[in-house]
C-alpha positions in Angstrom: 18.2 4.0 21.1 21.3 2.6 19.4 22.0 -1.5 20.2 25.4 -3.2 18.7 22.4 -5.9 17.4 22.5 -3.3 13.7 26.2 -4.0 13.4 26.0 -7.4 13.5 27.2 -9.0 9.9 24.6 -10.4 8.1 24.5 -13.3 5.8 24.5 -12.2 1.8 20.8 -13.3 1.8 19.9 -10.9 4.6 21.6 -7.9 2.9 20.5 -8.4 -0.1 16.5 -8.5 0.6 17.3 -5.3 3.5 19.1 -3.6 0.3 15.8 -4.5 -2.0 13.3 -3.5 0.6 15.2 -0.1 1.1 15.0 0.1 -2.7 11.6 -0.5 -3.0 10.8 2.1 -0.1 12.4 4.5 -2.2 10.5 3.5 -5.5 7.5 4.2 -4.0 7.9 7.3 -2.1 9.4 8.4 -5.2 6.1 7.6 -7.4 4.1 8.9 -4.7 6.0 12.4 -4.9 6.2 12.5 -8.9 2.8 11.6 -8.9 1.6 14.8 -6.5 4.1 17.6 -7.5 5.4 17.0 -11.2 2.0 15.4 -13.2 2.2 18.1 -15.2 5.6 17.0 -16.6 4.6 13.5 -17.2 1.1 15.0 -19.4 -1.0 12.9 -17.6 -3.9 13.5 -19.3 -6.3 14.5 -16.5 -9.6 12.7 -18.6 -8.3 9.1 -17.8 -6.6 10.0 -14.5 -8.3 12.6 -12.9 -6.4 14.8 -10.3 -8.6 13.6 -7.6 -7.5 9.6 -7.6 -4.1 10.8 -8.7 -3.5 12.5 -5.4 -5.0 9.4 -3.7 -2.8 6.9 -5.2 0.1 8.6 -4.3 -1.2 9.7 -0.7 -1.2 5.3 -1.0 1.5 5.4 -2.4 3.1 7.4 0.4 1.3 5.5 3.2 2.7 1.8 1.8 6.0 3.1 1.9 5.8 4.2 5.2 3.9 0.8 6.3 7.2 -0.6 4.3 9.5 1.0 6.7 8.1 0.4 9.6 8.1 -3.7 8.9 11.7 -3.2 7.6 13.0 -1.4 10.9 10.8 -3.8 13.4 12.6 -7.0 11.2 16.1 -5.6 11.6 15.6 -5.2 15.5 13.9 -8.8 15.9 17.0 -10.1 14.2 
């Protein structure tokens, strides 16, 4: 569950595209979640971005984040 591989130092190149990816993770599950629960604060206007393929880009949105992860977490443990 836990291996002593995480706490290995990494080179400044390594950590800085692990601290970007985690960055971008949260950029887009942050998007996707604005996008689902607080619309109505941003006035989308619902004519040009109908509710419909609003909810399915962040449901995408959501889904590439988690895709994210996963190739973030599988990269630290191959390293």
């Amino acid at each position: 569950m836990f291996n002593s591989n995480f706490l290995k130092q990494k080179s400044p190149q390594q950590r800085f595209l692990f601290i970007l990816g985690a960055f971008m993770i949260l950029i887009f599950l942050s998007l996707g979640i604005i996008l689902v629960f607080f619309s109505d604060m941003l006035s989308l206007d619902d004519e040009k971005f109908p509710a419909k393929y609003r909810i399915a880009f962040a449901i995408l949105l959501v889904v590439y984040a988690g895709i994210r992860f996963s190739r973030l977490t599988k990269q630290n443990d191959n390293e």
